[in-house]
Structure formats: C-alpha cells, structure tokens
One Martini backbone bead per residue (centre of mass of N, CA, C, O) as a GRO file, in nm:
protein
  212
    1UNK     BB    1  -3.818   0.429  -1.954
    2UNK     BB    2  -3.809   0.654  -1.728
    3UNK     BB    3  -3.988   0.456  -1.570
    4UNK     BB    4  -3.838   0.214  -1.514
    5UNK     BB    5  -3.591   0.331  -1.419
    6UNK     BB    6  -3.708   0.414  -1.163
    7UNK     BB    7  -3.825   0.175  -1.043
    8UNK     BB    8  -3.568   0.056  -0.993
    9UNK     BB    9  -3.394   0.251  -0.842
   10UNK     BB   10  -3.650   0.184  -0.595
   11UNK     BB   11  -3.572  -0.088  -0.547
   12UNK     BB   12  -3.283  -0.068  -0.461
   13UNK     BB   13  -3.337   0.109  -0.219
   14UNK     BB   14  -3.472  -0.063  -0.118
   15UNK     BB   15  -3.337  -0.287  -0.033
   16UNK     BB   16  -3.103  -0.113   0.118
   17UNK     BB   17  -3.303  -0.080   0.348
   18UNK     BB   18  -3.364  -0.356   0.416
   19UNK     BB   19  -3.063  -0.445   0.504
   20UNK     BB   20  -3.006  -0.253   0.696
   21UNK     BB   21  -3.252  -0.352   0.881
   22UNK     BB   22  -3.081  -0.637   0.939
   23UNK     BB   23  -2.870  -0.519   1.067
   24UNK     BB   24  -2.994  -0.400   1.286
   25UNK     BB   25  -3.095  -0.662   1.405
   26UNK     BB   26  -2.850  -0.774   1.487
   27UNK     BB   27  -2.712  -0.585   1.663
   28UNK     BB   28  -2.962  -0.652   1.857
   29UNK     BB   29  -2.855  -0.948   1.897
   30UNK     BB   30  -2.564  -0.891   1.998
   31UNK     BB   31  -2.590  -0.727   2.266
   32UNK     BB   32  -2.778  -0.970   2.402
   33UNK     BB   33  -2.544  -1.121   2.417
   34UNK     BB   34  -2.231  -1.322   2.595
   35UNK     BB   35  -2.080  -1.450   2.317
   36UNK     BB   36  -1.821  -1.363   2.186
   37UNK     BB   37  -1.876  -1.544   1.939
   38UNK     BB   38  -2.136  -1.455   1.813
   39UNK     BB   39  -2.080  -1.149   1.811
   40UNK     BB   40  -1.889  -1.198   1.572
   41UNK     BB   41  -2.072  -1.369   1.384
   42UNK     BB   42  -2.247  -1.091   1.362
   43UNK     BB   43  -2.075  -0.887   1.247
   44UNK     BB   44  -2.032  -1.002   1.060
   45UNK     BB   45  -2.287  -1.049   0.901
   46UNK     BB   46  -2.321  -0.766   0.878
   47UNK     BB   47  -2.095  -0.659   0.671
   48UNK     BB   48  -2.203  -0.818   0.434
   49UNK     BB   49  -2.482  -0.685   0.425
   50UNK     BB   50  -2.319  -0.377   0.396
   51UNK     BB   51  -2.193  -0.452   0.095
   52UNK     BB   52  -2.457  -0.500  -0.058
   53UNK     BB   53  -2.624  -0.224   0.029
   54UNK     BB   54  -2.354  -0.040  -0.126
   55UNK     BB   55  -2.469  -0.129  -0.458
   56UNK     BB   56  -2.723  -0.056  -0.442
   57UNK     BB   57  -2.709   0.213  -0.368
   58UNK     BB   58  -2.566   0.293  -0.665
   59UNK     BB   59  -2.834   0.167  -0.816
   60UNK     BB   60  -3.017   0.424  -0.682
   61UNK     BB   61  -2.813   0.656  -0.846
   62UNK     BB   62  -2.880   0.517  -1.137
   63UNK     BB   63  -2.958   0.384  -1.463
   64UNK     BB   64  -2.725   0.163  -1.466
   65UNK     BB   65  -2.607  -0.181  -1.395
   66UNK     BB   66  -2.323  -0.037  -1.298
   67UNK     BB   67  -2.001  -0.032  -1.122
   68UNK     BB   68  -1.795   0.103  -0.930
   69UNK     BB   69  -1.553  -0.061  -0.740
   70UNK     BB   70  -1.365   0.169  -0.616
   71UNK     BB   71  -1.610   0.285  -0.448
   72UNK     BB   72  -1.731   0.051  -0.313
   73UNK     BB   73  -1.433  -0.045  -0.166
   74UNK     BB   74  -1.410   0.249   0.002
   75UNK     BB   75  -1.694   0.178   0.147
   76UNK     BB   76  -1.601  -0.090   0.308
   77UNK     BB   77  -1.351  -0.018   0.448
   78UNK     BB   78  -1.475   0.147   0.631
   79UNK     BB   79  -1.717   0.010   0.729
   80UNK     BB   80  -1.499  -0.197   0.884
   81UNK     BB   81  -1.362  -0.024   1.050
   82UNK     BB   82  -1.620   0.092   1.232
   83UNK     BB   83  -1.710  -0.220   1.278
   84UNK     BB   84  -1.417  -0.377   1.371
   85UNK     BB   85  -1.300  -0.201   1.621
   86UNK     BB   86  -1.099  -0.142   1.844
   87UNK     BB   87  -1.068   0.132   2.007
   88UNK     BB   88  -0.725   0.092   2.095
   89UNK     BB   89  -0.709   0.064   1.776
   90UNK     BB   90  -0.471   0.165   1.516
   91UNK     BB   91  -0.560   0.236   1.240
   92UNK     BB   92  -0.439   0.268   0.873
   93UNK     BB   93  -0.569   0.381   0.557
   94UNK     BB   94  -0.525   0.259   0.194
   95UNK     BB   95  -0.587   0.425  -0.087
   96UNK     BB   96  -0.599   0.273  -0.463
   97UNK     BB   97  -0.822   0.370  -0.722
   98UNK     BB   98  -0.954   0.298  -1.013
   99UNK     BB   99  -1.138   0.253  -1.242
  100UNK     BB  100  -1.437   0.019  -1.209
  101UNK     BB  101  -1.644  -0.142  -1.441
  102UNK     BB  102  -1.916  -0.378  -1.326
  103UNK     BB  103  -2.165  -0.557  -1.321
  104UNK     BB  104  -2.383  -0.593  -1.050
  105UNK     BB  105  -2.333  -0.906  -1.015
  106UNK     BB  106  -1.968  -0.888  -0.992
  107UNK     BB  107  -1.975  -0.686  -0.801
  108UNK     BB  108  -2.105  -0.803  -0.528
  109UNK     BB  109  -1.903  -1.051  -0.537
  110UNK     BB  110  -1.671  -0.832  -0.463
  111UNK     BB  111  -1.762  -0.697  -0.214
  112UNK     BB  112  -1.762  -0.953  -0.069
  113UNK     BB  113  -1.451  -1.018  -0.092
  114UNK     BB  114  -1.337  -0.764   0.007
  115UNK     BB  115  -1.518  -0.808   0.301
  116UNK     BB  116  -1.339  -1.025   0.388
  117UNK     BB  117  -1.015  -0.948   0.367
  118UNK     BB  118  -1.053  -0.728   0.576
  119UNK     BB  119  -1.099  -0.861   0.788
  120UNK     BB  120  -0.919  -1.053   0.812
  121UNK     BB  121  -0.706  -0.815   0.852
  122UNK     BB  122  -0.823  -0.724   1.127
  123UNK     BB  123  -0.843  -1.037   1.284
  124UNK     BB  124  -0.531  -1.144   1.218
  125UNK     BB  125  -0.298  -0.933   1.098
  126UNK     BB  126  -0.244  -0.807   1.478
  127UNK     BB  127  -0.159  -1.047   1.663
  128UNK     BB  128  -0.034  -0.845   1.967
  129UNK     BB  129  -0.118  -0.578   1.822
  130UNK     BB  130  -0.217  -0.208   1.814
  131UNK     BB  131  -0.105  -0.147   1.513
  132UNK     BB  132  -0.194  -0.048   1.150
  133UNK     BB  133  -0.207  -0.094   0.764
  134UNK     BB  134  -0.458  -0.091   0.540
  135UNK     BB  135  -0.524  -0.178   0.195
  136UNK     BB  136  -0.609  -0.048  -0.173
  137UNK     BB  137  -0.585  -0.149  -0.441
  138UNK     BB  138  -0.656  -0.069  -0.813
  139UNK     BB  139  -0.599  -0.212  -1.121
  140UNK     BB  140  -0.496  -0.164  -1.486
  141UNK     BB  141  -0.472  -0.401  -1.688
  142UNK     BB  142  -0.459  -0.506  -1.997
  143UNK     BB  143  -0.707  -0.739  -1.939
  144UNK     BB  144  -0.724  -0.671  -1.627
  145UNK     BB  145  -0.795  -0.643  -1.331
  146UNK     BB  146  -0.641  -0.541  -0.962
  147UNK     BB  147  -0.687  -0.672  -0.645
  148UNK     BB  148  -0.540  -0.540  -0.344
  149UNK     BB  149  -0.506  -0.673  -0.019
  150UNK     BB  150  -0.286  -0.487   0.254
  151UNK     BB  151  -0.097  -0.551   0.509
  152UNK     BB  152   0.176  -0.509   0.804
  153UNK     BB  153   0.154  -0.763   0.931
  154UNK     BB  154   0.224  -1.120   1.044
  155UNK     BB  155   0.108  -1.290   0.835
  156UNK     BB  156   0.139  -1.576   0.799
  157UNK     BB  157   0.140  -1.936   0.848
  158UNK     BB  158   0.320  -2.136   0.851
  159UNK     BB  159   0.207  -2.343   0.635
  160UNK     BB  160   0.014  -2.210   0.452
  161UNK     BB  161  -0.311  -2.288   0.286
  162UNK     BB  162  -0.551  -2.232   0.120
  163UNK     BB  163  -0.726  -2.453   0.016
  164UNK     BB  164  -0.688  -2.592   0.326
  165UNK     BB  165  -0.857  -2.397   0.462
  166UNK     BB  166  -1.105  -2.344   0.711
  167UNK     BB  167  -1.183  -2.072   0.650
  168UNK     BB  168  -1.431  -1.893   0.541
  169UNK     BB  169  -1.365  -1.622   0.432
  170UNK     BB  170  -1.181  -1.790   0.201
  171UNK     BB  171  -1.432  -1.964   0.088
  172UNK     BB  172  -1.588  -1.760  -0.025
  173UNK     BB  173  -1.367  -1.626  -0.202
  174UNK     BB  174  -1.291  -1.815  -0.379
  175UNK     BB  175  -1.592  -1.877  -0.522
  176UNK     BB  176  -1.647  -1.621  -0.619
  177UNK     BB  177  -1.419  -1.544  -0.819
  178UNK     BB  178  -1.447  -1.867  -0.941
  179UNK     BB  179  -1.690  -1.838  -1.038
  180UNK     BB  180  -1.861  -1.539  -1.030
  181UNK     BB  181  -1.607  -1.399  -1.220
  182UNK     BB  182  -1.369  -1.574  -1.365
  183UNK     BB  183  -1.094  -1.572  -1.135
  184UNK     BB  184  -0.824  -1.482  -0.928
  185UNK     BB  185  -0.682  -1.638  -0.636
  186UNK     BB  186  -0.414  -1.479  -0.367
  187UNK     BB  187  -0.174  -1.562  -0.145
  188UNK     BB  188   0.078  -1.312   0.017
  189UNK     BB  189   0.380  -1.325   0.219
  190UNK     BB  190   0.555  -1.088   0.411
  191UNK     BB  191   0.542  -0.766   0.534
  192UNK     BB  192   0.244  -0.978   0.564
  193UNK     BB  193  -0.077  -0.914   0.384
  194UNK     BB  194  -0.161  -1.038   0.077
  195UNK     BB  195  -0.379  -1.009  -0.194
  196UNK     BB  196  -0.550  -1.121  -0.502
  197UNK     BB  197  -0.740  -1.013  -0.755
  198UNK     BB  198  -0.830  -1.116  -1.092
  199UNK     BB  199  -1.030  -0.941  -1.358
  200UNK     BB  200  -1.138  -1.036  -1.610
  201UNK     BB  201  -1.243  -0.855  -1.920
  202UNK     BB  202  -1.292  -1.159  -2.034
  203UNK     BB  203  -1.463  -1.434  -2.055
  204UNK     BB  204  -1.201  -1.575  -2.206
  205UNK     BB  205  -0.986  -1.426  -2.085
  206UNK     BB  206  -0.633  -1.387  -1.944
  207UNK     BB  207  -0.263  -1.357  -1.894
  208UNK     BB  208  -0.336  -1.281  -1.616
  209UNK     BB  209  -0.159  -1.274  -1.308
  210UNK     BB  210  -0.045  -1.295  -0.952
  211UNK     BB  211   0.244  -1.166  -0.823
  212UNK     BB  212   0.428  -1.181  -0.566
   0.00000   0.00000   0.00000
C-alpha cells in the first residue's frame, strides 16, 4: 500500500509537470503572435491549465484522493490574477473559503469552473475602470457546499441571459457544475456581479438553491 501510494503521488506530480510544461509553451508561443485577440486565447487557455495542474499539486502532496476545493480555490484567484491583470490596474482581492473536501474528480471540475467565472471578471467586469475588487467566498450550507465568485464591477449587461449567452467560459461552466458535479449554476447582477455555485453533499442532491 506504501508503494502504491507513493506511485500515486509520483505520477500526480508528473502530471502537474507537464502540464506546467504546457503551459510555458503557449506562453512562448503567445509572445511570439501579434495578434491581440489570439494572444488573449492562449493566455485564457494557460490558465485553464495551471488550474488543473494546481489539484495535481495538491494530489502529489497527499495520499487521498480527496482535495480541499477552499485551497484549491486560493490559488487559482492568485494565479489568475497575477496572469491576466494589467500592469496598471489596480485590482483588490477577498478570499473567505471554509474547508470544502471533494473528490478529485469532481476538484478539478470546480477548479476549471471557478477559473472561468475569475477570468470573466477579470476580463468584463471592470470596463472602463482602472481598479476594482474580486472576492471568493465558500461555504458549509445543510446539505450542500456554496461557492460565489463576486466583483464591485459594472455587473451585467441589461437582458443577459446565462442560457443563451454566447460567452464560451459561461458555457464551459455551466456544463461542468450541471453534468460533472451534479449541482447549479447562477449568475446575479446588482452592485457588481456574484456568481453562485451550489454543490449538493449527496449524490441524490439537497433543497439548497442559490439565491439571489
């Protein structure tokens, strides 16, 4: 068993690794583009990958297959913010994240949707503005987990639709909570915009629902 897991742990590392590895090359190889718009798309798609690369990490450091998503979480804000900010904007960030265990399975999927809904407020939800404040909250609700994702930003745009949004990190995440978790997915516009995600405790789901 001692071997076994230590293997484990080894090949997470790999991954994490590799993925790494990966990303230094879009890295090089959005440098190398001139086109504003491509430059942007590879840079989203670094982040994607060192979100899930941070769960690795995490899985290479331990011998359950479980992860707390509360660090998770911390270091994907991190890292996006220090991958996607410009030089002179001036952003805030508030971490409030209660300990939240969940398989890695089920991690990484919350990984990649939490590294979605930061990006989108990174990227819309400060137009015009030169500073601003992204927070994270988690919390321990009856039956199930809650996680909001909310800026101090210019919130929505009047009649905006999550379902028929064209927005591809909208659509990414919706799918993830809703098929791979099992849970739901909402977005709420007031002084800002929070996103909500809930992730039901059991598999037969709770009467927990997000609110605006």
């Amino acid at each position: 068993l001692l071997i076994k897991s230590a293997v484990i742990q080894e090949i997470h590392h790999r991954v994490k690794n590799n993925l790494q590895t990966i990303a230094s090359l879009l890295r090089l190889q959005a440098r190398r583009t001139h086109s504003p718009e491509v430059k942007a798309a590879l840079r989203e798609s670094v982040n994607r990958i060192l979100s899930i690369s941070v769960v690795h990490e995490f899985l290479s450091q331990q011998d359950a297959e479980f992860i707390d998503v509360a660090e998770v979480a911390k270091n994907i804000l991190e890292l996006v913010i220090e991958n996607m900010l410009e030089p002179d904007f001036n952003i805030q960030t508030v971490f409030n994240g209660q300990k939240m265990v969940l398989p890695s399975n089920q991690a990484i999927s919350l990984a990649l949707a939490i590294n979605e809904l930061i990006q989108n407020a990174v990227e819309h939800g400060f137009v015009g503005r030169r500073e601003g404040v992204i927070g994270v909250d988690i919390l321990s609700r009856r039956d199930a987990y809650q996680i909001d994702i909310w800026d101090n930003g210019i919130g929505l745009p009047p009649g905006f639709d999550q379902k028929e949004s064209g927005n591809l990190g909208l659509q990414i995440v919706r799918t993830l909570i809703e098929n791979d978790v099992g849970g739901e997915f909402r977005l709420f516009s007031g002084q800002g915009t929070r996103a909500c995600i809930i992730v039901p405790l059991s598999a037969g789901g709770g009467g927990e629902v997000c609110n605006p």
